[in-house]
Structures are given as structure tokens and as C-alpha cells.
TIKOL-758960 format. One line per field, with one value per residue (C-alpha): residue in one letter; y, x, z. Coordinates in nm, 2 decimals. Layout:
N
residu = c(A,...)
v = c(Y,...)
u = c(X,...)
w = c(Z,...)
END
This chain:
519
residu = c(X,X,X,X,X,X,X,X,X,X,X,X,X,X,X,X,X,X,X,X,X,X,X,X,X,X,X,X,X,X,X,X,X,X,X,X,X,X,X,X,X,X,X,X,X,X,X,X,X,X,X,X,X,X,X,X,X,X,X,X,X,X,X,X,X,X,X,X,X,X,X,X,X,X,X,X,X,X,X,X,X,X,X,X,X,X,X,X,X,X,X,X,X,X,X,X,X,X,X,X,X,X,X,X,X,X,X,X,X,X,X,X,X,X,X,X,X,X,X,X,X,X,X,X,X,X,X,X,X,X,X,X,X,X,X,X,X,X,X,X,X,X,X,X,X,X,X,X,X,X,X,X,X,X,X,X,X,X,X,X,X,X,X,X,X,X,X,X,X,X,X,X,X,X,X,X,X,X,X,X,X,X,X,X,X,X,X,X,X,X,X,X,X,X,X,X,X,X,X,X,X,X,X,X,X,X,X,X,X,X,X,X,X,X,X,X,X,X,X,X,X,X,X,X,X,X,X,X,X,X,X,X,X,X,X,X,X,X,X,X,X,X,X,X,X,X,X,X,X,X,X,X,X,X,X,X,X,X,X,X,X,X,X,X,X,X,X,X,X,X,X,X,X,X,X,X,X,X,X,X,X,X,X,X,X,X,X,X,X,X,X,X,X,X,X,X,X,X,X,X,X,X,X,X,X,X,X,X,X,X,X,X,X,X,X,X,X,X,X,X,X,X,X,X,X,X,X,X,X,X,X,X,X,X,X,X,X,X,X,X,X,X,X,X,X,X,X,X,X,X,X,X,X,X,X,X,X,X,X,X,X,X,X,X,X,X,X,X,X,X,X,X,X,X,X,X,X,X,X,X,X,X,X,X,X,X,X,X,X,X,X,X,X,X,X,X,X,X,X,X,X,X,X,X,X,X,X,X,X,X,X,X,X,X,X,X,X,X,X,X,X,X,X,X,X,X,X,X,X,X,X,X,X,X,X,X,X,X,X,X,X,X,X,X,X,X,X,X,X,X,X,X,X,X,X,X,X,X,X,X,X,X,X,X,X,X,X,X,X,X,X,X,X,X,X,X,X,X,X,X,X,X,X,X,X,X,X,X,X,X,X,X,X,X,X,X,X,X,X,X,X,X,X,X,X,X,X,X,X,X,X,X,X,X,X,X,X,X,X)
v = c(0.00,0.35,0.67,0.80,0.51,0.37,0.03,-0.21,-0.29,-0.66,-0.83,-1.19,-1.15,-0.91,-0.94,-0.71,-0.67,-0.64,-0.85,-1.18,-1.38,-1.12,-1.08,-1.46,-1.48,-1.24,-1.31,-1.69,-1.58,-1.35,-1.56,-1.78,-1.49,-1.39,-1.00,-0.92,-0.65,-0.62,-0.33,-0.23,0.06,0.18,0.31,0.03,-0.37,-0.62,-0.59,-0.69,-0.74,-0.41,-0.15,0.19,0.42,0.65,0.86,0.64,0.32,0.12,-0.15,-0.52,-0.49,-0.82,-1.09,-1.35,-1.62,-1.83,-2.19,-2.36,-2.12,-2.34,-2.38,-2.72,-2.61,-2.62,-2.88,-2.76,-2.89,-2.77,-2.64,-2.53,-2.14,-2.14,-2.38,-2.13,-1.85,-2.01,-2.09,-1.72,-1.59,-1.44,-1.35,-1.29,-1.33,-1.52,-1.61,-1.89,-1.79,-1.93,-2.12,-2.20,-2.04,-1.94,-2.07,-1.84,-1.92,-1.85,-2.01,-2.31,-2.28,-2.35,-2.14,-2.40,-2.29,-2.52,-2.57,-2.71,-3.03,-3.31,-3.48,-3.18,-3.09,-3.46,-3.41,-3.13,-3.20,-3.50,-3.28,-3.05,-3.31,-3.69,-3.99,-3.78,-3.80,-4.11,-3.98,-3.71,-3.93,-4.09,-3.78,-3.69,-4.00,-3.94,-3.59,-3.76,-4.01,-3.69,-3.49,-3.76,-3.86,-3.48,-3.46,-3.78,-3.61,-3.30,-3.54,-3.68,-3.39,-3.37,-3.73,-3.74,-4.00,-4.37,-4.51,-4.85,-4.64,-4.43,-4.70,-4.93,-4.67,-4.35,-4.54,-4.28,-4.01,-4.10,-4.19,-3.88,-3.62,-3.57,-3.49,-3.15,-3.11,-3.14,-3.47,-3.64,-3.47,-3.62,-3.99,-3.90,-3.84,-3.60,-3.46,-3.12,-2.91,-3.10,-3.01,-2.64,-2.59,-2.73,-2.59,-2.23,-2.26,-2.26,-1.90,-1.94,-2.19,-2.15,-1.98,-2.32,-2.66,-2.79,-2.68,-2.70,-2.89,-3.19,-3.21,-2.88,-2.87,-3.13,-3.02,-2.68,-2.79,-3.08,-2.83,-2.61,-2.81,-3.05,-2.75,-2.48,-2.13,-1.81,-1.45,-1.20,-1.02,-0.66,-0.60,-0.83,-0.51,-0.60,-0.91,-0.80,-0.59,-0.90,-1.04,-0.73,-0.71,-1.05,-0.99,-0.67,-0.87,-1.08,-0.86,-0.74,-0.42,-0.29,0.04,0.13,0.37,0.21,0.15,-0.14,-0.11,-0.33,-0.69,-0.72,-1.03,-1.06,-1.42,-1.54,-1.47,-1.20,-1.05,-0.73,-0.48,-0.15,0.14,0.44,0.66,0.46,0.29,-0.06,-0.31,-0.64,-0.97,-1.33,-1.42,-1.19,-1.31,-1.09,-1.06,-0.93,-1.14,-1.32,-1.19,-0.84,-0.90,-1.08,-0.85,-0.51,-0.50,-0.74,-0.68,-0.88,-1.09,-1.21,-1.39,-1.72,-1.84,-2.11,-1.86,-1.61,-1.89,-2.05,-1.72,-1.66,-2.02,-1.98,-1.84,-1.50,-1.61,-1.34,-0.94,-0.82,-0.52,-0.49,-0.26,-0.18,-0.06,0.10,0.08,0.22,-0.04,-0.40,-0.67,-0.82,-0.52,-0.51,-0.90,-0.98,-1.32,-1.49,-1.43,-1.49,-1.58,-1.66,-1.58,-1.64,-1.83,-2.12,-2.22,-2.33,-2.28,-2.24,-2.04,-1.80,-1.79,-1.70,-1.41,-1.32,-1.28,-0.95,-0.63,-0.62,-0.72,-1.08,-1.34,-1.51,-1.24,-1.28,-1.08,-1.13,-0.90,-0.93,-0.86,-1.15,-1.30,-1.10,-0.86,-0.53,-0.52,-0.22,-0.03,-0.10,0.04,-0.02,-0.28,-0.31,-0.52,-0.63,-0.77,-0.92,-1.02,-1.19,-1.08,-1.26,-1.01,-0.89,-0.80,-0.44,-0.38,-0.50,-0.27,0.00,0.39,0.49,0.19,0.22,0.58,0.47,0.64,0.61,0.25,0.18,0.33,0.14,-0.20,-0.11,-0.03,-0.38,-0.55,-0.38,-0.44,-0.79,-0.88,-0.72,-0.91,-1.24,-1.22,-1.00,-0.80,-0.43,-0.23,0.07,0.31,0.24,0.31,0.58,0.52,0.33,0.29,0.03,-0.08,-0.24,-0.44,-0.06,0.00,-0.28,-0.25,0.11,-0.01,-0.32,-0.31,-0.63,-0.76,-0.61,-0.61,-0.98,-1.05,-1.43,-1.50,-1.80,-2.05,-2.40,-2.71,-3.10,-3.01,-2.71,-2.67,-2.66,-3.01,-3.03,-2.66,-2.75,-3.09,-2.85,-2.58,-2.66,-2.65,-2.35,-2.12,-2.02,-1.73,-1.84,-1.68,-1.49,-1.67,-1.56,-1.56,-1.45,-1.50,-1.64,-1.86,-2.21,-2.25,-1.99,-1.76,-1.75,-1.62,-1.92,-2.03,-1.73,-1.77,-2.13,-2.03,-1.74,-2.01,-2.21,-2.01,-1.91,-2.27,-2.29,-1.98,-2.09,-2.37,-2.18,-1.89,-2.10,-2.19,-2.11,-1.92)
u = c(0.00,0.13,0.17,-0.15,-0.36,-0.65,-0.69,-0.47,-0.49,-0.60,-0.68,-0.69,-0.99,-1.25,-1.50,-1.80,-1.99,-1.80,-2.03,-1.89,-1.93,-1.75,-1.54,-1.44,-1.37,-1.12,-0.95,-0.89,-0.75,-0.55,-0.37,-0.31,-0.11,-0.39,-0.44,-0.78,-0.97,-1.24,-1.54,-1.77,-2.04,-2.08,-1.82,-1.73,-1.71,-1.96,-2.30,-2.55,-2.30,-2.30,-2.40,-2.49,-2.49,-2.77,-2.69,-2.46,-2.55,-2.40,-2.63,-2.56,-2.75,-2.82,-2.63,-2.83,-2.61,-2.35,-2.25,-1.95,-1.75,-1.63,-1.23,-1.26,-1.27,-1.52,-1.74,-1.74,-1.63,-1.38,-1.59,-1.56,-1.62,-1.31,-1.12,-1.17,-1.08,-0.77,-0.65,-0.68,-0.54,-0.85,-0.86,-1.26,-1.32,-1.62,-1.83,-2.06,-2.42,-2.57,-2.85,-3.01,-3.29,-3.60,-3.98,-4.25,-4.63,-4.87,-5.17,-5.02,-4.88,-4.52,-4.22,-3.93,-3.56,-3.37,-3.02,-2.71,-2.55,-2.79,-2.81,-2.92,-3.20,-3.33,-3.35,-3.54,-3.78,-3.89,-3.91,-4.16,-4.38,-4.29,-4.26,-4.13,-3.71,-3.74,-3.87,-3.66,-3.31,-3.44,-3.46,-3.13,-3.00,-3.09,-2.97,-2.60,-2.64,-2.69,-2.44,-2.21,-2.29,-2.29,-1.93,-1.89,-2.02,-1.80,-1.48,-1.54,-1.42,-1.55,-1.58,-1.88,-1.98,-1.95,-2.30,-2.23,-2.13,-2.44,-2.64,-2.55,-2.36,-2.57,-2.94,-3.16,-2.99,-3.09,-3.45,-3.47,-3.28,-3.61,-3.81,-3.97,-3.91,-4.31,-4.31,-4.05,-4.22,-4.50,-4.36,-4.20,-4.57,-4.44,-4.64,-4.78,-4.55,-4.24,-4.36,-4.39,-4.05,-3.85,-4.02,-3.85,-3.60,-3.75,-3.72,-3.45,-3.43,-3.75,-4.08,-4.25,-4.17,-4.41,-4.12,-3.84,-3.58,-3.49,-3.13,-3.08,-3.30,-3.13,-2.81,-2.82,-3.03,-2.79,-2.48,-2.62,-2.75,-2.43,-2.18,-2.34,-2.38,-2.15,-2.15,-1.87,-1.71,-1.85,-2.06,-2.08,-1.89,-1.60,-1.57,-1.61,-1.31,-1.07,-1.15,-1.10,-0.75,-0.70,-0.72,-0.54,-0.23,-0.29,-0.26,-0.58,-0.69,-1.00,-1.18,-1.49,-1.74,-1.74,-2.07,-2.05,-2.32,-2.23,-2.08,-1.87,-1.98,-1.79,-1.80,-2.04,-1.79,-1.77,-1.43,-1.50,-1.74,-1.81,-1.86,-2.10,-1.81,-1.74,-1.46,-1.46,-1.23,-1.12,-1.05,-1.04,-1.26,-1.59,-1.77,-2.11,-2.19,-2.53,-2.87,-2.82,-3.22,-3.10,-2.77,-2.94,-3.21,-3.05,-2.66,-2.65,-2.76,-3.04,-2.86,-2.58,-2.80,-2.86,-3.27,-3.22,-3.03,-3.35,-3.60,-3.39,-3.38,-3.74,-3.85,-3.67,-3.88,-3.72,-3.69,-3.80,-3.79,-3.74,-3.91,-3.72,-3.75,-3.35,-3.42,-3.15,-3.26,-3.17,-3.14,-2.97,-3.15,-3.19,-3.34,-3.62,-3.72,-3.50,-3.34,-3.26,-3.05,-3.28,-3.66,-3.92,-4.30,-4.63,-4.96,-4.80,-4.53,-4.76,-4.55,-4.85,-5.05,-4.72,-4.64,-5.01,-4.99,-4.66,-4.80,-5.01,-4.84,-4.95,-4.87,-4.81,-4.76,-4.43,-4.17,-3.83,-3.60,-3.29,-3.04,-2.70,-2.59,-2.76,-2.51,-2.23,-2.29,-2.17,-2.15,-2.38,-2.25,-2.21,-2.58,-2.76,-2.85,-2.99,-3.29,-3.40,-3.71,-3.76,-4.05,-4.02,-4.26,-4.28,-4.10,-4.41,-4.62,-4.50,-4.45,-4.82,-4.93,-5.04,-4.95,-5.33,-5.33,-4.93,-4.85,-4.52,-4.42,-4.74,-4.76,-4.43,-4.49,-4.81,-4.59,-4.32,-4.59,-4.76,-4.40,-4.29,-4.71,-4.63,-4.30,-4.38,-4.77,-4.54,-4.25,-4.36,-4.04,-4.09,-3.91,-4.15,-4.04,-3.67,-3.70,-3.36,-3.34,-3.54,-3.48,-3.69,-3.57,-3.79,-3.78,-3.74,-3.46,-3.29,-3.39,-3.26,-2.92,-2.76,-3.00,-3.14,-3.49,-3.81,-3.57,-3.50,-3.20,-3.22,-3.17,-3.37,-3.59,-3.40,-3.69,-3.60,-3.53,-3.36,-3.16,-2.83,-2.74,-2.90,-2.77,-2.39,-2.42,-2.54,-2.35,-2.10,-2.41,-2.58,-2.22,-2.42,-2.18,-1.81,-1.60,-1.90,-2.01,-2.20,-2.15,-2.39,-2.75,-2.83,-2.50,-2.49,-2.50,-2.81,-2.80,-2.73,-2.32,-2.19,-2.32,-2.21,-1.89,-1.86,-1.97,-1.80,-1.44,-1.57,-1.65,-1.32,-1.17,-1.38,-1.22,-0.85,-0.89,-0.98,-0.79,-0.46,-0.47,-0.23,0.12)
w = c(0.00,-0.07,0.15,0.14,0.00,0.21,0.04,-0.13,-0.50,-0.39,-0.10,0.02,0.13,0.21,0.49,0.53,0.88,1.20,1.38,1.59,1.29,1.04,1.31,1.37,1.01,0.95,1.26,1.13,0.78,0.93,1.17,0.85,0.70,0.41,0.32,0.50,0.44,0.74,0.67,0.92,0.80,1.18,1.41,1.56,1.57,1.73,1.57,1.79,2.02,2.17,2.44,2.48,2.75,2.88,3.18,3.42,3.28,3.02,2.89,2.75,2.42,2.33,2.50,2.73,2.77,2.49,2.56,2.47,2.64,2.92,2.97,3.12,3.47,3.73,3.58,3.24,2.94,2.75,2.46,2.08,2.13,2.38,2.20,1.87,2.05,2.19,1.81,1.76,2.07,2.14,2.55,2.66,3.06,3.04,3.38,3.45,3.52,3.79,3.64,3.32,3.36,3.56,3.43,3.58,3.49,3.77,3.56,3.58,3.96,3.80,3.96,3.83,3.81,3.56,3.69,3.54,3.50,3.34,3.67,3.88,3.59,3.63,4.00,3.95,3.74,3.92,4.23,4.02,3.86,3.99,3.75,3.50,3.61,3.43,3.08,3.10,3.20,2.85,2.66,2.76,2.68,2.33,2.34,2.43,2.17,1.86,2.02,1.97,1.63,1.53,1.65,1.47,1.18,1.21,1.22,0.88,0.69,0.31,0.31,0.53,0.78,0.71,0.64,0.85,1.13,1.13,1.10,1.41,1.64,1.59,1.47,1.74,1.56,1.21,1.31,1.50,1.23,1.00,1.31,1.41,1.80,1.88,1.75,1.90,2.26,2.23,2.23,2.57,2.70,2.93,3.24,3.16,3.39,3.24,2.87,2.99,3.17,2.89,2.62,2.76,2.56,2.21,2.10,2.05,1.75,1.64,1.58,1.75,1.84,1.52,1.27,1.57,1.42,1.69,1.60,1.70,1.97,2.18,2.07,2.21,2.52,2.59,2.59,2.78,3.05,3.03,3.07,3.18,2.99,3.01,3.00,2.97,3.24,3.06,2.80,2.47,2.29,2.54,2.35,2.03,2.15,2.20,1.88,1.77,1.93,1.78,1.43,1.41,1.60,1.36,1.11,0.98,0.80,0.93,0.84,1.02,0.89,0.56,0.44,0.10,-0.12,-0.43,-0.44,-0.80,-0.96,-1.30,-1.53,-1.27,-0.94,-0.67,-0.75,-0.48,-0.33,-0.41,-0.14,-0.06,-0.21,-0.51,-0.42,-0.59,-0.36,-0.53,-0.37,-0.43,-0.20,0.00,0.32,0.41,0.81,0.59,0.55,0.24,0.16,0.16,0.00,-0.31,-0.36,-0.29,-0.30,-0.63,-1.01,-1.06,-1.38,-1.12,-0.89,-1.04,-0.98,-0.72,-0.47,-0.44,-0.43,-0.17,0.05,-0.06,0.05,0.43,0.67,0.87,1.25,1.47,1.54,1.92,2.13,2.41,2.71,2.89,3.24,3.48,3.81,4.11,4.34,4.40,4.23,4.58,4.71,4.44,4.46,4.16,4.23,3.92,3.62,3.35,3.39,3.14,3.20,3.06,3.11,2.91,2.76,2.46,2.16,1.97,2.09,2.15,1.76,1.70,1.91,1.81,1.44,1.59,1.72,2.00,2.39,2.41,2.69,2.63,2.76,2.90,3.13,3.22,3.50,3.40,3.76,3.91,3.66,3.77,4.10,4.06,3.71,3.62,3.94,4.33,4.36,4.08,3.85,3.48,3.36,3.01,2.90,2.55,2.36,2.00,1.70,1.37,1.15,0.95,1.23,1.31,0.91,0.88,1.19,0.93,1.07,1.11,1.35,1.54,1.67,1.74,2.06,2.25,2.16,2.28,2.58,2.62,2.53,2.78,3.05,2.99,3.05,3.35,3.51,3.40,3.55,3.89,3.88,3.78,4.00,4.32,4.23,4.29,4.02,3.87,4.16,4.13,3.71,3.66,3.30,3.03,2.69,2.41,2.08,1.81,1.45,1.34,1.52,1.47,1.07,1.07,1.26,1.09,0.73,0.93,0.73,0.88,1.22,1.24,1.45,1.44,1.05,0.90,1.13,1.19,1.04,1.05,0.67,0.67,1.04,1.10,0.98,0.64,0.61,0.67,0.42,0.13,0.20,-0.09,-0.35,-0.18,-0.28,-0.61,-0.63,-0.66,-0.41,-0.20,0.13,0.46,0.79,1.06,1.22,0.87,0.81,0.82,1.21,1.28,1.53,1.84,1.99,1.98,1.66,1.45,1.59,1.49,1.18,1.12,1.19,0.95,0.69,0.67,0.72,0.37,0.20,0.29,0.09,-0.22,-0.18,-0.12,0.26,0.49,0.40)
END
């Protein structure tokens, strides 16, 4: 590069979207000694993974709780996020929260904290409804058994699996693999309470547990449970920070506040992007941290993008959009009632009846809340706390709110107001009075931030057909563009931290191989 020259003539790589997947990405090309070119339009890295501050408090944006973060210690198991991150000399202090989760429906006289560790989760749920331990022990056992044959499965490289082993070590796995979640529940005939408390989880896979994919169901719920679930020491920005650090010891070239516009596609291939300025950028290979929806129908001529990609992203159903109501409060959680790290609430935990409501904008009854310094005392401040509640829309439900019907501001209030008369009714916490600071973000603000589709944060939902499994076996045939690939909420992986980050090392595995692997 000359004196005075922003870019090179040709890069390695290029990688647009900061976020952890983007992120991940170029970190790992970088650390193999490839030119990398990392664009972020905002001004700075992490995506979704980011806070803000309003007054004296600096809020955790998105972030709930990543697995596969355990370093082996304390009864977790050494898992893939941290063993990732260790390849790239990525350095996150991440903290164990103290339970899974907390399940709150007063309908249904259920007040049921999941814990962690597969035994302690057994114990419990025979404690809440008895006879069931037993069907549960079962459908964990199964849980083990697709865990292993999807690490089994991840071993095989581009050969793929041997048939004979699948067939008489991992047999549960293949009957089970073309399954929606809902189904395989039902032939466990659990008790009603037992359904409820583990559906909790759901939302964050699917729109319901009818079109749930089961492979991915138990694998996330099985990590989870089996090694617990982490948080960072600060905010999720902190580490997009170290990976951050990472990639820029590594090398890296990143430019923030550049905002790409065009992908190049000449003789059928992405050869570069183009930028808000003008600026074309060529590369032999381009990974998007975008939605692969809005990338093919808005940052691509028309005559580049063969048929079968935009019915494939017109086929895939968009996940979810959040409203979400960040609280500072002036108090301890303790002090208010607040005793657990992360609580869902609602009549039910009917899936549902939850994605039929969650098709109107409007108040719904399946909300979450989570206080980070439960988690991690002290983090917010010595006397204060923050507290986040999230509900999750279908993505066309605000669009569809027409603006004779939606005056935005007064309706938000009126939605935060419901949430906050909700939590305290649920919980018996008392948190109105000790309100310092609120803030509440919606699809629109999450649209008008990252370009995200009607607001969706959580990419595409995960079916028996079309989860993460089926997803990473095509993945080769669904590269319709040569040398363009994504990463991200909608990669291979879904959403999720830990997922985008797996998928964001992989994707880049991918591109070393055709852009020359390591030097």
C-alpha cells in the first residue's frame, strides 16, 4: 500500500460486517497470513454485540447467555467457542451464570428454576412433577447419543460419515434427524409441567416446536445443560473488543465507517465490493456478516444472482424481530425481589399459541427478562442494577401494523408499561419506583441499525429439513456465487453467539482452501 492510500490494489480476502461472525472470520484468515480486508459501515465492531450508554449506565445490548465457552474447569467442558478462540489468541473473561434459567407461569402454579448439570436438571424436574425423572433421563440420553454422532459427523471432513457407522452406532440419531421437536415430545408423554418448563427454551431456535428442528433442539439444550452457559465479564462489545485485538495482532486491515453497497460479480464470481463513495475493492474471495435476503435483492444486479439462490432465501422463513425494554434501576437486584439471572414468563409455555400471538403487534404473553448482575454482581455499578425484558414478534407483524393503526411512541410506551405491570404481577419484584433510565428498541430499530430484514435478528428458522445439519451438508451446493459466502445469524449455524462464531471459523476454514490456505 502506498503513503496516502486507504486500500490495497487486492486483498486476500474481504469481509463485510464487524459483527462476531465477520469478526471470527477475518481473525482466522488473518492468523493464517492472508491479506484481509475487514469493513464495518458503523463506528465500531460487534454488531449486535454491543451497548450503549444513557446517563450512568451502560447497557448489555443483546447478549443473554453463549455456551461452549467453558475452559474445562469447574465442571465444564472444555468447549468449541473457547477452544476457537484459543486458536486465535482471542482473550474474553467469560463467567458462569448461575442457572439455566427461571420458568414463571402463575396459571399453571409452575415457579421452576432449571439448573445445570444433566443430573441436577433430572433431579429437579422429578421434584416438580414426579414420575417424570425417568422420561426425562431418556430424553437426555438421546440428546447424548446426537451430540455424539454430530461430533462424529464433524470429524469426517469432506468425506462425510460412514453409512455402517451411522447405521449401528448412531441409529436414534438418524430416526430422530427428520423430526420437528413437537413430535418427538409427544412420544415421551411427558407430564404437563415437564412439557412447559422445557419448552422455555424454544425462541431461541424457532418460531415453535411444530417446525423446531430436533437435531438442533437437543443439541443446544444438551450443551447447555451438560456444561453450563456463560456470560462476559463486561458487556458483549468487550468481546467483540478482544476479537477485535486478535485480528489486528494478527494482522488485519479494518476500516470502520465504511458502508459497501455493491458486491462485484464478473464471469459469474464475486471478484470485490463497491462502497457508498465509489470505491470498488477487489479480492479473491468476499464473506457478508449481511442477511443473504438483503444482500441478493438489494446489493446485487439482478442478472448475477442465479434463480435457485433467491427462491432458496425466498423459501426460508425469517426467524423473529425483538421489542425490548433496557431498564437502569436504582437499586440491587436483591433489594427489588430480583433473584434470578434470566426468567421466562407467561400463562404457558404453549409454543403455539405463543407464535399466534406473536403474528399480531400487540402485547403478548411469552416475555423474558434477564439482569445481567444476578449473573455477575456489581456489574452495572455498586448500587444499581440493569434489567432487560424481550418479547419476540414474527418479522411482518410491526411492518403489517399500518400507521393509522401504530402511533409509534405512545404505543411503545403502552408496550413497555404492559411488560414492566407484568413482570412485577409475575415475579412479586418491585421495580417501577426504582425506574432511573429506560430505553426500548424495536424491529425498526434494529432495521434502521444493521439493514437487518423487517428487524429480524435471528436469520432464518431451523426445520427437520432445513436446520443446521441439512444446512452445513449443502452448504458446498448452496455457494451459487463463486467466491462470495456468509456468515452471521443467517450462516450455516443460525443464530445464536456461539453459533455465528462457529460459523464465522468455519467459513473461513472454507475460503483458505480456495484462496490457497495457509502461507
Amino acid at each position: 500500500m502506498s503513503k496516502g492510500e486507504r486500500f490495497l490494489p487486492s486483498y486476500d480476502a474481504i469481509v463485510v460486517g464487524a459483527g462476531l461472525g465477520g469478526l471470527t472470520a477475518a481473525a482466522r484468515l488473518a492468523k493464517e497470513g492472508k491479506s484481509v480486508l475487514l469493513l464495518e459501515q458503523h463506528n465500531m465492531t460487534g454488531g449486535y454485540a454491543t451497548s450503549f450508554v444513557r446517563g450512568r449506565y451502560e447497557f448489555e445490548a443483546s447478549l443473554h447467555e453463549a455456551c461452549e465457552c467453558g475452559d474445562g474447569k469447574n465442571g465444564t467442558g472444555y468447549g468449541a467457542v473457547r477452544k476457537m478462540f484459543d486458536d486465535l489468541g482471542v482473550e474474553t473473561d467469560w463467567r458462569l451464570v448461575p442457572d439455566a434459567y427461571r420458568v414463571v407461569l402463575p396459571e399453571m402454579g409452575i415457579d421452576f428454576t432449571m439448573p445445570f448439570g444433566i443430573e441436577n436438571a433430572i433431579a429437579a424436574i422429578e421434584e416438580l412433577e414426579p414420575g417424570n425423572g425417568k422420561k426425562v433421563r431418556n430424553y437426555f440420553k438421546l440428546f447424548e447419543e446426537i451430540n455424539e454422532a454430530l461430533e462424529y459427523i464433524g470429524s469426517c471432513g469432506k468425506e462425510g460419515p460412514e453409512p455402517k457407522v451411522m447405521a449401528t452406532k448412531y441409529s436414534s440419531f438418524l430416526r430422530a434427524a427428520a423430526y420437528e421437536t413437537s413430535e418427538v415430545n409427544k412420544a415421551f408423554k411427558f407430564g404437563p409441567k415437564t412439557e412447559h418448563v422445557l419448552n422455555a427454551y424454544y425462541g431461541y431456535i424457532s418460531r415453535r416446536l411444530s417446525e423446531a428442528s430436533f437435531i438442533v433442539w437437543a443439541q443446544m439444550i444438551y450443551i447447555y445443560l451438560r456444561d453450563g452457559a456463560h456470560v462476559t465479564n463486561k458487556t458483549s462489545h468487550a468481546l467483540a473488543n478482544d476479537i477485535e485485538k486478535a485480528f489486528r495482532k494478527h494482522g488485519g486491515q479494518l476500516e470502520l465507517g465504511v458502508k459497501v453497497v455493491k458486491y462485484l460479480i464478473e464471469d459469474g464470481r464475486c471478484v470485490g465490493v463497491r462502497t457508498s463513495d465509489g470505491t470498488e475493492i477487489r479480492a479473491k474471495f468476499v464473506i457478508s456478516n449481511g442477511n443473504p435476503t438483503v444482500t441478493l435483492a438489494d446489493m446485487i444486479d439482478r442478472k448475477d444472482v442465479p434463480e435457485e439462490a433467491l427462491k432458496l432465501a425466498s423459501v426460508r422463513t425469517q426467524l423473529g424481530s425483538p421489542f425490548l425494554v433496557y431498564m437502569g434501576l436504582d437499586a440491587l437486584p436483591e433489594e427489588m425481589g430480583i433473584e434470578s439471572y434470566e426468567y421466562f414468563m407467561g400463562p404457558d409455555m404453549d409454543t403455539e399459541r405463543i407464535w399466534r400471538e406473536s403474528n399480531e403487534w400487540k402485547p403478548h404473553a411469552k416475555v423474558s427478562a434477564t439482569c445481567i448482575d444476578v449473573a455477575i454482581p456489581g456489574m452495572t455499578g455498586p448500587d444499581r442494577c440493569q434489567l432487560n425484558f424481550t418479547t419476540i414478534y414474527n418479522p411482518d407483524a410491526m411492518h403489517d401494523a399500518a400507521p393509522s393503526k401504530y402511533d409509534y411512541l405512545p404505543e411503545n410506551e403502552r408496550f413497555a408499561n404492559s411488560l414492566i405491570d407484568y413482570f412485577e404481577k409475575t415475579t412479586g419484584a418491585k421495580i417501577r419506583d426504582h425506574i432511573e433510565e429506560l430505553v426500548i428498541a424495536t424491529p425498526a430499530t434494529f432495521a434502521r441499525y444493521s439493514n437487518a430484514f423487517r428487524g429480524n435478528i435471528y436469520g432464518y428458522t431451523c426445520t427437520a429439513l432445513d436446520g443446521a445439519v441439512p444446512r452445513k451438508l449443502r452448504a458446498e451446493e448452496e455457494r451459487y456465487i463463486p467466491g462470495l459466502d456468509f456468515v452471521g445469524s443467517a450462516g450455516v449455524r443460525a443464530h445464536g453467539y456461539s453459533s455465528v462464531i462457529t460459523n464465522g471459523y468455519d467459513v473461513a476454514g472454507d475460503a483458505l482452501e480456495k484462496i490457497g490456505g495457509a502461507q
